[in-house]
VEXDREN-2710 file (C-alpha; in Angstrom, 1 decimal):
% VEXDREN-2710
k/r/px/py/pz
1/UNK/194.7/113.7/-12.7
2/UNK/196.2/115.1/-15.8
3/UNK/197.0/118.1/-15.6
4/UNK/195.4/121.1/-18.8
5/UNK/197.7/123.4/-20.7
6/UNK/197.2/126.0/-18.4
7/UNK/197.9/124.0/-15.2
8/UNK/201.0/123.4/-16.5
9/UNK/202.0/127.0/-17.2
10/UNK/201.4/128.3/-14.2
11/UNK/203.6/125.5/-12.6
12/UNK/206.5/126.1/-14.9
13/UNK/205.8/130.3/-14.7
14/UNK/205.7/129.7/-10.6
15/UNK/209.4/127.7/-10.4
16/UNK/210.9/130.1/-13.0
17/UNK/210.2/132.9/-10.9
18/UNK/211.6/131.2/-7.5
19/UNK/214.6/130.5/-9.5
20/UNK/215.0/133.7/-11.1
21/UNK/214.5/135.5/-7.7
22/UNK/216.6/133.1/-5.6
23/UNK/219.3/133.6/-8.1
24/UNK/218.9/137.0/-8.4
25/UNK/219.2/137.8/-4.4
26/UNK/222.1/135.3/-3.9
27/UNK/224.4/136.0/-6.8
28/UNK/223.9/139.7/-7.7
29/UNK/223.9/140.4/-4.1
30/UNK/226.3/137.1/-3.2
31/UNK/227.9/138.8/-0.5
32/UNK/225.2/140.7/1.0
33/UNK/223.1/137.9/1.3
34/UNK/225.3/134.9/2.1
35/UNK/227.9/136.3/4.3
36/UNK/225.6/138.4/6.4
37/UNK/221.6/137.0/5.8
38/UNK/220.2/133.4/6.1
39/UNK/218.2/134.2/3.2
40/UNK/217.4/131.0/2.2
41/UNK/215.7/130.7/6.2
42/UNK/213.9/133.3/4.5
43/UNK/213.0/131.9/1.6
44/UNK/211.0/129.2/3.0
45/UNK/209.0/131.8/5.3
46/UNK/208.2/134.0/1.9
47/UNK/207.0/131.0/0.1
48/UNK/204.4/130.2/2.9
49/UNK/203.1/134.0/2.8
50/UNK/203.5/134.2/-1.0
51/UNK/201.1/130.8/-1.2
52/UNK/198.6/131.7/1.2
53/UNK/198.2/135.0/-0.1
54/UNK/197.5/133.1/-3.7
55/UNK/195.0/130.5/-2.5
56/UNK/193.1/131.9/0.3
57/UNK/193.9/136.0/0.9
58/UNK/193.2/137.0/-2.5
59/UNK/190.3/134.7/-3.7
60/UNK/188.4/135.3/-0.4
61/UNK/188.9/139.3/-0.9
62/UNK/188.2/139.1/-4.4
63/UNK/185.1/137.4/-4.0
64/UNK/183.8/139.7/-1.3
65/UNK/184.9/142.7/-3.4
66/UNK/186.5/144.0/-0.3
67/UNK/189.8/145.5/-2.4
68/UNK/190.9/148.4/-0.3
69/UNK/190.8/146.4/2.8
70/UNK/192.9/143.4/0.8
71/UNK/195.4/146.0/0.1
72/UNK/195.7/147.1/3.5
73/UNK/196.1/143.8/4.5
74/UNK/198.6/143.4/2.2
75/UNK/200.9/146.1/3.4
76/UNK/200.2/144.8/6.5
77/UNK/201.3/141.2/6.0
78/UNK/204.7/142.9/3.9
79/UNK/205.5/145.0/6.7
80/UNK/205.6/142.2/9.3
81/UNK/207.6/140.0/6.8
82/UNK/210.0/142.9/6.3
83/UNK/210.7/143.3/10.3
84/UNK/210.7/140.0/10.5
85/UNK/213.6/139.2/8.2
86/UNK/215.5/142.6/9.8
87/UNK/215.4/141.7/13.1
88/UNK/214.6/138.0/13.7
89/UNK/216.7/136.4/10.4
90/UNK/219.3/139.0/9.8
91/UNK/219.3/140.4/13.0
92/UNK/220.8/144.1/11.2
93/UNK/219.8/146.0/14.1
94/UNK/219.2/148.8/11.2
95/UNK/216.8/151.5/11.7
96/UNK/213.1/151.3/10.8
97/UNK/213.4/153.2/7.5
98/UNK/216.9/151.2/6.8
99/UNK/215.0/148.2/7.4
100/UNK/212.3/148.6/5.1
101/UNK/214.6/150.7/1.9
102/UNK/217.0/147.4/2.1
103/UNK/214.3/144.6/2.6
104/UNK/211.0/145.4/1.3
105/UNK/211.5/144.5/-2.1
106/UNK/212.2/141.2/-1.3
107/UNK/209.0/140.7/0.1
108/UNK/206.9/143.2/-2.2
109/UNK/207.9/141.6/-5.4
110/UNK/207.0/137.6/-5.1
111/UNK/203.8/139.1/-3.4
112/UNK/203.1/141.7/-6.3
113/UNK/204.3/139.3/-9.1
114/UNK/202.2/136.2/-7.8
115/UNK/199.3/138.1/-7.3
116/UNK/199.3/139.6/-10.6
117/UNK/199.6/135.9/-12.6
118/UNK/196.3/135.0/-9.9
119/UNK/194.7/138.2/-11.2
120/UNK/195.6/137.1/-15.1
121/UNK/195.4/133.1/-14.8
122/UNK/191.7/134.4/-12.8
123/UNK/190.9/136.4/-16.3
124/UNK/191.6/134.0/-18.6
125/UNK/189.4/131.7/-16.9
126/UNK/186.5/134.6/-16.8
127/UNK/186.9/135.1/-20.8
128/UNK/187.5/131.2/-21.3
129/UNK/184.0/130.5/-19.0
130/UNK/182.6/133.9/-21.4
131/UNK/183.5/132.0/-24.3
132/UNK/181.7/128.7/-23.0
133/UNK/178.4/130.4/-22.1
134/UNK/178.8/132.2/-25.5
135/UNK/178.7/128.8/-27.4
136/UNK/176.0/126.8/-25.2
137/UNK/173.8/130.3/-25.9
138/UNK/174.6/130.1/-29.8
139/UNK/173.9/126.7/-29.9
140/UNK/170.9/126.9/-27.7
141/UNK/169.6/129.5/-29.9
142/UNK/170.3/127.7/-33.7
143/UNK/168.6/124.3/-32.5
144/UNK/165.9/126.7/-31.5
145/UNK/165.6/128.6/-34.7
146/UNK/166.3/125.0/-36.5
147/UNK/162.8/123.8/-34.6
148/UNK/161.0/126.9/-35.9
149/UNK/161.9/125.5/-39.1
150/UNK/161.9/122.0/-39.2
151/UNK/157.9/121.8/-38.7
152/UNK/156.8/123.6/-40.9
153/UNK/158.5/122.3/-44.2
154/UNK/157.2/119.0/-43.0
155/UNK/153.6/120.2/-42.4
156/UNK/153.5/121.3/-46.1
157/UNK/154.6/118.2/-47.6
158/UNK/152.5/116.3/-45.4
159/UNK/149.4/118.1/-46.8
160/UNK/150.8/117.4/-50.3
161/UNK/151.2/113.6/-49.6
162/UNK/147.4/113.8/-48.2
163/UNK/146.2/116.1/-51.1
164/UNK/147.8/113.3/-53.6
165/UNK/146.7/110.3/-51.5
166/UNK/142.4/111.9/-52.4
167/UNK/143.5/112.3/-55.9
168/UNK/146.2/110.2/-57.1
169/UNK/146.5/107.4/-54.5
170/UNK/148.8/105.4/-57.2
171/UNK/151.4/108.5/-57.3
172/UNK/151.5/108.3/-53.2
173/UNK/154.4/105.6/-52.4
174/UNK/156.7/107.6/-54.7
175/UNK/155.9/110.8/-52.1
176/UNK/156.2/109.0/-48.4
177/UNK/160.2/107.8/-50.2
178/UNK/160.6/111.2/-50.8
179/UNK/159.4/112.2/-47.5
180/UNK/161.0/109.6/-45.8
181/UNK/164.1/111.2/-47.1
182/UNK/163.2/114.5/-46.0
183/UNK/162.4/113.5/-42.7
184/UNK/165.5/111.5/-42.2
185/UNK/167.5/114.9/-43.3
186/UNK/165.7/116.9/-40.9
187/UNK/165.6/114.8/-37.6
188/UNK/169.0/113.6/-37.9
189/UNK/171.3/114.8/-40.4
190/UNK/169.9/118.5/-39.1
191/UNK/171.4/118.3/-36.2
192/UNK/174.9/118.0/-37.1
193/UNK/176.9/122.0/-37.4
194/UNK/177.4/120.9/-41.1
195/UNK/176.5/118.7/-43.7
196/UNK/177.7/118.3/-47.1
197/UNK/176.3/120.1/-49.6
198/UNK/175.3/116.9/-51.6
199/UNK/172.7/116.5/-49.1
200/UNK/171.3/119.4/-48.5
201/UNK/170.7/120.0/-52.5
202/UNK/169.1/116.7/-52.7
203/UNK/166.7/117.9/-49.4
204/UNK/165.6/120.9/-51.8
205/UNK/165.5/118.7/-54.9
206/UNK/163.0/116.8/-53.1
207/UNK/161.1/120.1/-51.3
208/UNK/160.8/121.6/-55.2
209/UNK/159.7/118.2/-56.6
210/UNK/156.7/118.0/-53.9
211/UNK/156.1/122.1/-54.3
212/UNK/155.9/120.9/-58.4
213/UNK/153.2/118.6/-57.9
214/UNK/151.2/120.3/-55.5
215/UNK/151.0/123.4/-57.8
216/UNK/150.4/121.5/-61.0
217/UNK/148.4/124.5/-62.9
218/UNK/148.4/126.8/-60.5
219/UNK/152.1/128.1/-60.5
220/UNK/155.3/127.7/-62.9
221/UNK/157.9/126.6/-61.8
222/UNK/161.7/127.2/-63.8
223/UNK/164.8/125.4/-60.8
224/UNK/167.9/125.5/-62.2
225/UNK/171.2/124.2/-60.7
226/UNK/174.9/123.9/-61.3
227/UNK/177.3/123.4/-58.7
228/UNK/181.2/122.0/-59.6
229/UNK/181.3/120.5/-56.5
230/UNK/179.1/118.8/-53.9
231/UNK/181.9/118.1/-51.2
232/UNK/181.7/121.0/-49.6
233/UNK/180.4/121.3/-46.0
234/UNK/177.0/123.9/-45.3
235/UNK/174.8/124.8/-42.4
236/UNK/172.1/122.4/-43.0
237/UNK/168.3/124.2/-43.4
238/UNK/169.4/127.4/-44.7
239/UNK/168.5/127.7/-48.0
240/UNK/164.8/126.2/-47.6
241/UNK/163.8/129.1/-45.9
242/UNK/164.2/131.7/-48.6
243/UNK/163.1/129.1/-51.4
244/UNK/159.5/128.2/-49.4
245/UNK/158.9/131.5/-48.4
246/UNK/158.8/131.9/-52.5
247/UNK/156.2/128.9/-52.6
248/UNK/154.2/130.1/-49.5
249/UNK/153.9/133.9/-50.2
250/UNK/154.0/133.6/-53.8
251/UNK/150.7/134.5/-55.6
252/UNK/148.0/132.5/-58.2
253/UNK/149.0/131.5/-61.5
254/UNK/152.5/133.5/-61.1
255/UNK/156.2/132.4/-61.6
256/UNK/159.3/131.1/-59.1
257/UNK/162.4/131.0/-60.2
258/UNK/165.4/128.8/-58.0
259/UNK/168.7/129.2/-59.2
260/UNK/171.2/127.7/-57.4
261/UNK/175.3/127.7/-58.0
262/UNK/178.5/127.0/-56.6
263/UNK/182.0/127.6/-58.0
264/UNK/185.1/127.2/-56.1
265/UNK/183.3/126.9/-52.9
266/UNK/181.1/129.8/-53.2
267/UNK/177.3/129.0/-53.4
268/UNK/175.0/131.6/-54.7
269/UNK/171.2/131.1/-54.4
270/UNK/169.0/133.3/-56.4
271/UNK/164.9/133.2/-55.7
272/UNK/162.5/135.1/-57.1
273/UNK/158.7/135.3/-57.2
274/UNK/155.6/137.5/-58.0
275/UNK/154.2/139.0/-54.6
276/UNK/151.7/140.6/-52.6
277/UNK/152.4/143.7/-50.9
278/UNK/150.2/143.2/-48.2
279/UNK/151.6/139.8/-48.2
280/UNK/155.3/140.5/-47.1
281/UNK/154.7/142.7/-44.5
282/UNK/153.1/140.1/-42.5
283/UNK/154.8/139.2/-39.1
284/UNK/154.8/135.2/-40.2
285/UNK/156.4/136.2/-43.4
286/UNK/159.0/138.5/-41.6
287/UNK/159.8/135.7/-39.2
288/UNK/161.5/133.3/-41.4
289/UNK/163.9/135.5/-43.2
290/UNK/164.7/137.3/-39.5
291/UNK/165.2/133.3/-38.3
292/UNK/167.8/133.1/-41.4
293/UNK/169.7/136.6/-40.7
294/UNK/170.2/135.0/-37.5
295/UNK/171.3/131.8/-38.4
296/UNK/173.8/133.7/-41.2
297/UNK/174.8/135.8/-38.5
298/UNK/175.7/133.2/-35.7
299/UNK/177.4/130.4/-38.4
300/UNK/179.2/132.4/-41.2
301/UNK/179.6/136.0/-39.7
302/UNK/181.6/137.7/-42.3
303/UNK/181.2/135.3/-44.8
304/UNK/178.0/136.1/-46.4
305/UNK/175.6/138.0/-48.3
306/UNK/171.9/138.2/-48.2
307/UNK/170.2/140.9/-50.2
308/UNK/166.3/141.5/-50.5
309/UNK/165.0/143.4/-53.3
310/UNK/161.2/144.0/-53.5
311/UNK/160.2/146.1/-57.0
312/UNK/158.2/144.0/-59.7
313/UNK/159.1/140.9/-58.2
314/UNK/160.7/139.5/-54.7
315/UNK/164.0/138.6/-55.1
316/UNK/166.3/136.9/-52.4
317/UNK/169.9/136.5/-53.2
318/UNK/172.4/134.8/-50.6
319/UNK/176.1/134.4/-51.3
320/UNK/177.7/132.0/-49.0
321/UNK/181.3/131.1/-48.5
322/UNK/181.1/127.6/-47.9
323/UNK/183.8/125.2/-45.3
END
């Protein structure tokens, strides 16, 4: 079995204390303890307590929440030890109160110390277990939101593909490649925490180039891009949600405008379109930008900047640091 990072500090935390205390009671107390007291008899008896107190006294009590009764037992138990050592290993013949003034500590402090490092080791594995459930819920919860969106931009180029097979059947091979591409991005590369940004701007190339065709005449459409890098890693599926939203809620015979840059790993997308107020304050248009806050706010955190402005026109800009 190999033993974690944390296995192997409480080992080495466990012997430097036995040292430190064994050391401690024999040399700074040298003749107290080795010309009158088998303390190292002792030693072997406070181990045993100390290590049964750690693996069965306080997880049991812990778990049953029964603290005031674990510390009466845990006077208890230092009590005994402490008569014990006077008048069974040491034999003082001292007085009660002697007893206990000259011997408790020895017995209070590997009890108190151990069971603090249980209490902290038992924290850190609460907070670490915290931190688990934390990710498996964030994950969870973005493939979710991923299949809220993965649908749905393939349901609208399938209906172009359709529309164009009716009216252009010769145009039709050149859309399935182009889908084929999209699909591939979505059920695979989609999956993955990051992509690069290469193929997520050839995804929306591909998205804008099907949205082209399949409003020939009805809308105009101006997609600009410049980015000085396409290296850089992104959270694949983020942009296409504020760019089709533009398509989908966009009106007749109006204009979209995509611009899309990146500069020294900073990507800045810019969408804008002509709307209809009764439009955008629809729940199904609501839900896809409340899907991308959410996404924004599980992946980057601090490192973005989403702004909606509705006046003349509706205008989504997102700043995103990228990886």
């Amino acid at each position: 079995m190999v033993l974690s990072k944390k296995h192997i500090s409480q080992i080495l935390v466990h012997i430097l204390f036995w040292m430190l205390f064994v050391f401690v009671s024999l040399f700074l107390f040298s003749d107290f303890y080795w010309r009158e007291n088998p303390f190292l008899q002792y030693v072997s008896l406070l181990i045993a307590i100390v290590y049964i107190n750690h693996f069965f006294l306080l997880p049991y009590f812990v778990k049953k929440t029964w603290y005031i009764l674990y510390v009466l037992v845990f006077a208890l138990i230092s009590f005994l030890a402490t008569q014990l050592y006077c008048y069974a290993f040491a034999q003082c013949g001292c007085s009660l109160p002697k007893c206990l003034s000259d011997y408790l500590w020895q017995t209070l402090v590997p009890l108190i110390f151990f069971s603090f490092v249980w209490i902290l080791f038992r924290f850190i594995d609460e907070q670490e277990e915290v931190e688990k459930v934390k990710k498996e819920h964030t994950e969870m919860e973005l493939k979710f939101l991923k299949s809220q969106i993965n649908p749905h931009v393939l349901f609208n180029n399938l209906n172009t593909i359709y529309s164009y097979s009716l009216e252009k059947p010769n145009e039709t091979p050149e859309l399935i490649l182009m889908l084929s591409d999209n699909l591939k991005h979505v059920l695979y590369e989609s999956n993955e925490e990051t992509i690069s940004l290469e193929k997520e701007i050839q995804f929306i190339d591909n998205y804008i180039k099907f949205q082209t065709i399949r409003t020939e005449g009805v809308k105009h459409i101006q997609y600009k891009k410049h980015i000085d890098s396409l290296k850089n890693q992104i959270a694949p599926l983020l942009l296409i949600t504020i760019i089709e939203n533009a398509f989908k809620h966009s009106t007749l015979n109006s204009a979209i405008s995509v611009m899309i840059e990146g500069e020294n790993g900073i990507l800045n997308l810019v969408c804008e379109n002509d709307f209809d107020e009764s439009i955008v304050t629809t729940t199904d248009f609501k839900i896809g930008l409340q899907n991308l806050e959410k996404r924004l706010e599980l992946i980057y955190k601090d490192n973005y900047k989403l702004n909606i402005e509705k006046n003349k026109t509706f205008k989504v800009t997102l700043n995103l640091t990228l990886q």
